[in-house]
N, C-alpha and C positions, 0 to 999 in steps of 0.2 A: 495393245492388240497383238495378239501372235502374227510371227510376219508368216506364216502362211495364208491367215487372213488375209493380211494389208495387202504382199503381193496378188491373191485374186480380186480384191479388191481393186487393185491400180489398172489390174490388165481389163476390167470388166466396162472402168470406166474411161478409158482410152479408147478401145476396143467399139464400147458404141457409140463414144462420140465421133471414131472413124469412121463408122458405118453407117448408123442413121442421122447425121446433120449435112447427110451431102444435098445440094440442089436438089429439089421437086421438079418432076417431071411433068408434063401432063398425063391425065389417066383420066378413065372414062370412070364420073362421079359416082353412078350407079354400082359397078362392080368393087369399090373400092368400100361401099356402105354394104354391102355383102358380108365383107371381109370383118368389119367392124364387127356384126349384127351377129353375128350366126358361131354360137358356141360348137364346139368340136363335140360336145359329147350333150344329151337333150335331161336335163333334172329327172331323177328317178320318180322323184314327188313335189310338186308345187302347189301350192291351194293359195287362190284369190280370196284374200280375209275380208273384204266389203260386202262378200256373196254370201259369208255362211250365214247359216240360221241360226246355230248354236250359240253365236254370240260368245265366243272362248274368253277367259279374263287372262289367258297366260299363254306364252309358249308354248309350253309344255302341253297342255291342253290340244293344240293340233300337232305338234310331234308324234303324239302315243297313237298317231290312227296313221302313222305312216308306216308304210312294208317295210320289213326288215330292222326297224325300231323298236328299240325297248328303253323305258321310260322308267327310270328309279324313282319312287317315291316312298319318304316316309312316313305321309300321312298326313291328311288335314293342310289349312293354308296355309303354315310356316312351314310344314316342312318341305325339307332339300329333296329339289327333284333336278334329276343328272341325267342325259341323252348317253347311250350307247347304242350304235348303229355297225352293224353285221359283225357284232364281238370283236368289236376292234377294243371297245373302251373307251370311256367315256372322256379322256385325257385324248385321246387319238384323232377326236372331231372337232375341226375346226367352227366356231359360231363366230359369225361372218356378218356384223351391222352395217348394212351401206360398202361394205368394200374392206371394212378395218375388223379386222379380229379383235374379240371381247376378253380381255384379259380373265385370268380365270384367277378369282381371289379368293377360292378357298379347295384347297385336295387338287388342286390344276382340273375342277372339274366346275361347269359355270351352271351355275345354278339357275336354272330357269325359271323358276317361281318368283324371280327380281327383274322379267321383262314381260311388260304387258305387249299384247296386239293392237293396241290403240296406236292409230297414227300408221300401220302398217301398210303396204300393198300386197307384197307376198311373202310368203313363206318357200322353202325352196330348197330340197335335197339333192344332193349332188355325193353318188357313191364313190366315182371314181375321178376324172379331172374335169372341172368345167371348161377349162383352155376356151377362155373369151381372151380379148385383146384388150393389152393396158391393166392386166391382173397384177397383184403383191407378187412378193415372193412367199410369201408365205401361204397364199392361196393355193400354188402348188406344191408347198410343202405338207400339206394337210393332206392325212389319209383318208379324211370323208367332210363334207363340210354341209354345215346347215347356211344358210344365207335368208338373211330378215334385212328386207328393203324398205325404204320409208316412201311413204306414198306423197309427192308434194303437192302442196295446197293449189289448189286452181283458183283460186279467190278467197274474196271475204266470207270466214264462217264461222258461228259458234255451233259447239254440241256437248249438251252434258245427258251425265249417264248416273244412274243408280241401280247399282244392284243389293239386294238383301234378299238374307234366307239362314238355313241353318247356321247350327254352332254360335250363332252370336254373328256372324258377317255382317258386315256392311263397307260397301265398298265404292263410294261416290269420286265420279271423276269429270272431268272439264276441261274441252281445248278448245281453242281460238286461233286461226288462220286469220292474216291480215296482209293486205298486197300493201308494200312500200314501192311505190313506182315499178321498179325492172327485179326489187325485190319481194321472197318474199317471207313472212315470218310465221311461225308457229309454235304455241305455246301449250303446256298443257300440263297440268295435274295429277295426281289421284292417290286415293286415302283407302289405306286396306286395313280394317279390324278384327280378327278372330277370337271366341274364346277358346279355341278345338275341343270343346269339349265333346266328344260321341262317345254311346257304348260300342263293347265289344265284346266278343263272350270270351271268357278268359279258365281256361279246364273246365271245371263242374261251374262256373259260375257266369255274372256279368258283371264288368264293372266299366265307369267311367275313364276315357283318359283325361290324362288331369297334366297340367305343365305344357299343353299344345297351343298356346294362345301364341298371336303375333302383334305387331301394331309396325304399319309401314307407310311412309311417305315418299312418293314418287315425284321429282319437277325435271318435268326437261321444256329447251330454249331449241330451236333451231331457224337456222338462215338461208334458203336459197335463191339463187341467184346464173344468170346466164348472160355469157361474152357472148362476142361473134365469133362461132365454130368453139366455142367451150362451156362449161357449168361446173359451176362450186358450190361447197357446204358448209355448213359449222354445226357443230351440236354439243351444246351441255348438257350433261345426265348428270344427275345426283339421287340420290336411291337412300335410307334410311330405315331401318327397322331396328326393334325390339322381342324378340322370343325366348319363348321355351324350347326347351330340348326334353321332350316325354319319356324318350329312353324307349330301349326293348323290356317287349314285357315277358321276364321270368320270375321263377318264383322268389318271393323275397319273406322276412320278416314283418310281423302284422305289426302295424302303427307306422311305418315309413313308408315315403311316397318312393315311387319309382324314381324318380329323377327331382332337383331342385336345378340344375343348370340352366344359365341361362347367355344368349349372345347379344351384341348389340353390334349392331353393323352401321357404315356409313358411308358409301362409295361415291367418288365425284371422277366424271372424267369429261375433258373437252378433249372432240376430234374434230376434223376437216380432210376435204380432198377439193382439188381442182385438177379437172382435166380439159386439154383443149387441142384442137385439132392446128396443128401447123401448115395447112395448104393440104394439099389430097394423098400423102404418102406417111409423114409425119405427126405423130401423136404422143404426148407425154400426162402422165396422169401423178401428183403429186397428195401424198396423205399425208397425215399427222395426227399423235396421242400422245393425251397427258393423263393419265390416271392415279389416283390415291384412294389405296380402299384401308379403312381402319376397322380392326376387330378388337372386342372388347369379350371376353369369358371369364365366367364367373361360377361357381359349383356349389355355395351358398351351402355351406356345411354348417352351419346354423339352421337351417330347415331342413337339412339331410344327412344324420349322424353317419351315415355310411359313406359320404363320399370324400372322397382325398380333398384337402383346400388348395382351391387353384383361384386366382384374380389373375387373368394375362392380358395383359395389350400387343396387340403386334400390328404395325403397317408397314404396306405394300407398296411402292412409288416404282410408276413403270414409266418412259419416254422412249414414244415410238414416230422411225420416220420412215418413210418408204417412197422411191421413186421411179413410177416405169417409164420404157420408152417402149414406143410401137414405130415399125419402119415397113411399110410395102417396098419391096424389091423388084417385082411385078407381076399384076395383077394374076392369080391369086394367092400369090407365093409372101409372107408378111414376116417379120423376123422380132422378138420380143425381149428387152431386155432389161433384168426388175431387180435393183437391191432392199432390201430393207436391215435396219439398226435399230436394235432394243437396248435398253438399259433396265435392269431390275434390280432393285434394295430392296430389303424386308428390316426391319428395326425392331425389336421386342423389348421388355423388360423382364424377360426371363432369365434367368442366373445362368453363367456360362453361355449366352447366346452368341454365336459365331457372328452375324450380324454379315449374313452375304449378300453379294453381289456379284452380278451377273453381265456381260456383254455380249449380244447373239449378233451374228450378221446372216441374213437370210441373200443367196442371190442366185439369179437362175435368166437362164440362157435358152429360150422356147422360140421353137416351128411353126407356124401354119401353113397347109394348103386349104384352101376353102373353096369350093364349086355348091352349089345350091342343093346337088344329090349325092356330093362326095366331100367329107372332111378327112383331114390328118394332119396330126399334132405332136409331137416330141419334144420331150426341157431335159433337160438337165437342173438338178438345183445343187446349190452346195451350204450348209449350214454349218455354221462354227461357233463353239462359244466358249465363253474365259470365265471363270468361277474367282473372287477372289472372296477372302476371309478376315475378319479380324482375329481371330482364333490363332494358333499354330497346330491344331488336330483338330481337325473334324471327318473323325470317320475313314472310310475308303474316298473323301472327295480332299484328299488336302491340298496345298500348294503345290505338291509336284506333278498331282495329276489331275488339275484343275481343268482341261484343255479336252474339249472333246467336238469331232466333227464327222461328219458323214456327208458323201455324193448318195444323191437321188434323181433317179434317171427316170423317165417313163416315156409312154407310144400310148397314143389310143386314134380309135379310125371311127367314121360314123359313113352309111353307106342307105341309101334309100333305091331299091330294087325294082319299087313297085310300088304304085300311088298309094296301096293298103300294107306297105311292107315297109319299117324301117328297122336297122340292126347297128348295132355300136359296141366295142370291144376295146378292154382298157387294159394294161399291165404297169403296174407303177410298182418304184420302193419308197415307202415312208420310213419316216424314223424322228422320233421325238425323247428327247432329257427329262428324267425326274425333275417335277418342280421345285421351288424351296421348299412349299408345304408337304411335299412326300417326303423330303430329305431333313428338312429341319424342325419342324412343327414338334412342340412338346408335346412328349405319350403317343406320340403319332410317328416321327419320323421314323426312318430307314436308312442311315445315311452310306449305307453300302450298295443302292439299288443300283444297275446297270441298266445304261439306255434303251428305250424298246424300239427294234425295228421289226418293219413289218412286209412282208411280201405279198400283192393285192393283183388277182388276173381277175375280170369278169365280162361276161357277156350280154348284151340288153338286146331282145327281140319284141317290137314294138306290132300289133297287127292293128288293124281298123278300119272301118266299114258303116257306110248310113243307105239307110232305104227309109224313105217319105222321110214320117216324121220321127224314125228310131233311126240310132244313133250308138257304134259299141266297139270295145278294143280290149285289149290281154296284154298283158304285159309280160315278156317270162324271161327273168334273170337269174342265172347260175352264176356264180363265182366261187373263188379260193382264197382264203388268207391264210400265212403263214408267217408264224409273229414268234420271234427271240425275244427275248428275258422279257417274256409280257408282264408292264407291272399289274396287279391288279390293288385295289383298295378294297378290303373288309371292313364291316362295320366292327365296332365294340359295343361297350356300353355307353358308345354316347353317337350324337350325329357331328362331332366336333374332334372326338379321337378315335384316329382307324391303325388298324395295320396295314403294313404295303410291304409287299413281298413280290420279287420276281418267279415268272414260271419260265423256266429254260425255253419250252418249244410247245409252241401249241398250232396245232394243225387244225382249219376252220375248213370246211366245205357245207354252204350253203344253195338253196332255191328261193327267189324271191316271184311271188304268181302274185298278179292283178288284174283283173278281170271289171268291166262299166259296160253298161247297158242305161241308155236314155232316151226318154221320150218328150216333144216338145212339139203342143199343138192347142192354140188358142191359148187360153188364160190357164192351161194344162202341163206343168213340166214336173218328169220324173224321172228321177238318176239312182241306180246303184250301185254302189261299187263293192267288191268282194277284193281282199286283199290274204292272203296266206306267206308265212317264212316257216320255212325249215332250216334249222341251222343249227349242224352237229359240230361242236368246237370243243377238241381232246386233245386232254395234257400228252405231251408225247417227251414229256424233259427227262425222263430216269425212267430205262427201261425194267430196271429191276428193286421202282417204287409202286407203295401198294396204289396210286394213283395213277399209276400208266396207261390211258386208255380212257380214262374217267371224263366224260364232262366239265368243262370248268364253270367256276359257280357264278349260281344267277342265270344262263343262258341255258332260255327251252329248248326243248327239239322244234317245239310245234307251237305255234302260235298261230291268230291272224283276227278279221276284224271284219263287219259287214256293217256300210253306210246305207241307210237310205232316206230318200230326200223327196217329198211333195209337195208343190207349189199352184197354188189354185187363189187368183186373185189378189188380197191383199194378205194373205195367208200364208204359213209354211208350216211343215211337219219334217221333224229330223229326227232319224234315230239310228242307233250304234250300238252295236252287239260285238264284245271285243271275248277274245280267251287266250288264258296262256296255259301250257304246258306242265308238266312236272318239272323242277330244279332240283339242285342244291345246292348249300350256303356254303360250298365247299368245294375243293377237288377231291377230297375224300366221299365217292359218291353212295353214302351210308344211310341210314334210319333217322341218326341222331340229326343230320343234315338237311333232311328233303323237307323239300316245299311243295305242298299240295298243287294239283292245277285248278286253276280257278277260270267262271265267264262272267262279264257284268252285262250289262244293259242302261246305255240313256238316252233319255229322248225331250224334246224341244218342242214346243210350238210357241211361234210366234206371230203378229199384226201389225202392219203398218198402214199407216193413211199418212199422204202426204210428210211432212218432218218427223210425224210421231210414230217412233216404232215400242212395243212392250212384248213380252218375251216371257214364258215358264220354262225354266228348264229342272231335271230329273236326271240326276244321277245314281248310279245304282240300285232302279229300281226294285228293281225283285230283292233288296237286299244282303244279299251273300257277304260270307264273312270270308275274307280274305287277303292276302300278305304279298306285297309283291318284295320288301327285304324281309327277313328274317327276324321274328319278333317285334316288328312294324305294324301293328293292326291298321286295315285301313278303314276310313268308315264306312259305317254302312246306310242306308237310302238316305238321300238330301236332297232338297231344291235349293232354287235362287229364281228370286224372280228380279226382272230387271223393264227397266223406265228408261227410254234415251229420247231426246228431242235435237233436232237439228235446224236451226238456222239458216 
């Protein structure tokens, strides 16, 4: 460990064991679960996933209707779909299972289409700091963070589910809730098959995609359970697939397919946390992760004379620990004190593979004041991390400059004025390392990138208001980001090899509007919701390059999305009208580059009686042909109709 590490290290942990293990005081119970309860800053976006209609089979699926989100997809059910939120990048957002960040095992960007909503409670955007108490450090290390809660069983239950429809889908799944006394467990399943195959129209013509097939197996175990004045977890995930990689479509020679490539994947990870309250001042919250993801690629130049021969294996072994304390000093003044320790290998059999490794220490030093109309919150984080190699050159990362660390400071306030008035304002610095896979990944690396940091101010004005049975609120957030050596990842010719190249300076200034209106009266309830982002984000790295000024690529100006929702009985109707803007695949913002703007449309209806609920859903009705990467066809109108029973 570098002793600047280890010394912050020693003094952090001296420091709060002087502080918070002194004697408990008495304190009034109530004001002290205030403290606990009540986040410094309120989620941008949260959706209760047992409410929708839609019935989402992925993440990603309710991400894409959140403000200020953009959603990568390549298309169809294997492909890679990547969250980037207010052009930070898709590397820059933390995805947050239960309290423990999700290792990101391919491009540092975590592919959403390998977590289902099944088993979930909510979903949950947080643009700038959540500053709840008994957080990681790395929680506050994140410059945006998505957070996926698991909802715990309340009893004995079974529920299986079928869904089938286009392309060849079928996708059958099954969990089981079972009380073991004071514990309790949950099991569950689920089988994903695609053929992808849709048309698209392709120049003067149509043709089918062909190479977009998947085949995935999903098993996770979990345990919970509750002390007196504490609760613990465990959870096994192991995840499994087989795909294709389609490739972009340009033009090529007649008798060869676009792509023959193909990946196999295999991820297992066991994690835990326990947190437990120590008498009424004291609280300490402990996690744990083991993860191993294997990739297997393969380019099958035997089916595809044109492609380079690649066979590569490469795994990723991460061990991660984290441990907070929380201390009331008094009431409602609370003081926060959180290290966490990673370890990361990557192992390949690729020729000359440097075969790195990695030690990070995440730790951070956080404020509360908490009153029920007035929050404020200040950390400090500090991150450090050590690169080692078996190589003696790799790149601009060698042994002498293996060592890289940054202070991140931030303030945010939340302030309620008026029963129909709330308003919260945030300033933080983030800052996050090239992954292995930007730095060393074959065809792919960069091993010269520079770490991206980011400078993030923003404002949240909350209104809202009910009369009878209507019910309605706006939401209006400005903010600014300003981000050094932004990495960004380009696709290429495959969904496996990219380029990654830093932008010097990129200056973001965005708007995020949201707008709900509801009505709820007898067997009658209806909700809208209108969401809109604007966000102009411009290279500003070289003032005397032809890209100075330019947009950087992928990121609209204009975007946004309209929910609506009708409930009458045992009934529901949902539908969704999304649009995005003009891009380009570039910061070169040219002809050869831009991407159309496009708007879809989907809609649901679904019945239930009793345990049995069934479901149509439509997406992309009206059809429309449209790309959200670059040479990505995406398809065009599908269903899925879907069968669930409950026990």
């Amino acid at each position: 460990m570098h002793p600047r590490g280890l010394i912050l290290a020693l003094i952090l942990l001296f420091a709060s064991r002087a502080v918070l293990a002194q004697e408990a005081d008495t304190l009034v119970a109530a004001k002290v679960y205030s403290v606990q309860v009540y986040p410094v800053s309120r989620a941008a976006e949260e959706v209760s996933l047992p409410g929708l209609v839609s019935a989402p089979a992925q993440v990603a699926d309710v991400l894409r209707r959140f403000t200020g989100v953009q959603v990568k997809d390549y298309g169809g059910a294997g492909g890679l779909k990547t969250v980037n939120i207010r052009s930070l990048g898709s590397e820059h957002v933390g995805i947050f299972l239960d309290g423990i960040q999700v290792d990101n095992a391919q491009n540092m960007q975590v592919d959403l289409g390998r977590f289902s909503v099944d088993g979930l409670e909510t979903v949950s955007l947080y643009n700038g700091q959540k500053s709840l108490r008994l957080q990681s450090a790395k929680e506050y290390a994140a410059g945006a963070a998505v957070y996926l809660r698991t909802a715990e069983p309340q009893g004995n239950a079974l529920r299986l589910r079928l869904r089938a429809g286009s392309f060849g889908t079928v996708n059958p799944s099954v969990r089981w809730d079972k009380r073991l006394g004071r514990v309790f467990l949950r099991a569950s399943a689920e089988f994903t098959a695609s053929n992808g195959r849709y048309k698209y129209p392709c120049f003067d013509t149509t043709l089918v995609r062909e190479n977009g097939d998947i085949r995935s197996l999903r098993l996770e175990t979990q345990l919970f359970g509750h002390t007196p004045g504490g609760h613990w977890d465990v959870h096994l995930y192991s995840y499994g697939s087989e795909r294709g990689f389609p490739g972009p479509v340009i033009r090529r020679a007649q008798g060869f397919p676009f792509s023959a490539e193909r990946q196999a994947d295999q991820d297992l990870f066991l994690q835990g946390s326990w947190n437990q309250d120590w008498g009424v001042r004291y609280a300490t919250a402990v996690r744990f992760k083991y993860a191993n993801n294997y990739t297997h690629y393969n380019t099958h130049p035997e089916k595809n004379p044109m492609a380079l021969p690649y066979d590569l294996h490469y795994r990723q072994q991460s061990a991660y620990l984290s441990l907070a304390q929380s201390y009331v000093l008094s009431d409602p003044w609370s003081v926060d004190v959180s290290a966490d320790f990673q370890h990361n290998a990557l192992d390949s059999d690729v020729g000359q593979f440097v075969r790195p490794r990695r030690n990070t220490l995440t730790a951070v030093m956080a404020t509360r004041l908490v009153w029920p109309s007035v929050r404020m919150a200040a950390h400090l984080v500090y991150q450090g991390s050590w690169d080692h190699f078996d190589a003696q050159q790799a790149g601009g990362w060698t042994r002498e400059n293996a060592y890289r660390d940054a202070w991140m400071p931030s303030f945010s306030v939340f302030y309620i004025p008026f029963r129909w008035l709330e308003a919260d304002a945030f300033v933080k610095r983030s800052y996050r390392l090239p992954s292995f896979n930007d730095l060393y990944y074959s065809l792919m690396g960069n091993s010269r990138l520079e770490p991206e940091s980011a400078l993030q101010a923003g404002v949240n004005l909350r209104f809202k208001g009910a009369s009878g049975p209507w019910s309605g609120s706006l939401h209006l957030s400005p903010y600014y980001n300003r981000v050094s050596n932004k990495i960004v990842a380009i696709p290429t010719s495959s969904q496996f090899r990219w380029t990654m190249l830093n932008l010097g300076l990129v200056d973001i200034t965005g708007l995020d509007v949201k707008g709900e209106a509801g009505f709820r009266q007898g067997d009658w309830h209806l909700a809208l919701v209108l969401r809109y982002t604007f966000q102009r984000a411009l290279d500003h790295s070289a003032p005397d390059s032809g890209t100075w000024g330019n947009q950087i690529p992928y990121i609209p100006l204009h975007s946004g999305n309209v929910d609506f929702r009708l409930d009458w009985k045992q009934w529901s109707l949902a539908w969704n009208s999304s649009f995005c803007g003009e891009r380009w695949s570039r910061s070169a913002n040219t002809a050869d580059y831009y991407l159309a703007p496009w708007s879809l449309s989907d809609v649901s209806v679904s019945w239930r009686w009793k345990g049995l609920r069934a479901g149509v859903h439509v997406k992309n009705l009206f059809n429309r042909a449209y790309q959200i990467v670059q040479g990505y066809p995406m398809p065009g109108i599908n269903g899925l109709l879907s069968l669930e029973y409950n026990w």
